[in-house]
Phi, psi and omega in degrees: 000133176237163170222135184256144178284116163215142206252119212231093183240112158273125131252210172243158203281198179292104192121314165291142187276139179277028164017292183266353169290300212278350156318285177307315163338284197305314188282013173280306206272334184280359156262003181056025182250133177318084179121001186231148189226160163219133207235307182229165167218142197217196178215158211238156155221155198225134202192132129306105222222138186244127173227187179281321203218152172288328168304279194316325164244020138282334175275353174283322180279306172339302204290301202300313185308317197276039163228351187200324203253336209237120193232110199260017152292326217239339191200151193225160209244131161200131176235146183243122149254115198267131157296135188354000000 
């Protein structure tokens, strides 16, 4: 058994509307600063996870997102997994 480190980004999918990108959006622009779009806003995780294998806890964040963390209506996903 190893525990592997993985970095975990939800955003919303293509197309869904962003409540809080277009929030940020807006105080970006109310700040006047030049040359910035803000497109999303998502949320990052940070995690340990102990397996056999870098397969096996890529299929442990898999389960946790479609069981829990990831509402696969509205946000889609990508995760990296580093080894011990």
């Amino acid at each position: 058994m190893a525990t592997y480190k993985i970095e975990l980004i939800v955003k919303p999918k293509a197309g869904v509307r962003d409540p809080q990108g277009e929030a940020v959006d807006g105080a970006v622009k109310g700040l006047e600063v030049k040359g910035v779009k803000v497109h999303q806003v998502g949320r990052y995780l940070s995690m340990d996870v102990d397996a056999r294998s870098t397969d096996e806890a890529k299929r442990i964040v898999d389960d946790l997102c479609k069981r829990l963390l990831v509402n696969p209506n509205l946000e889609t996903y990508t995760a990296r997994v580093e080894g011990a």
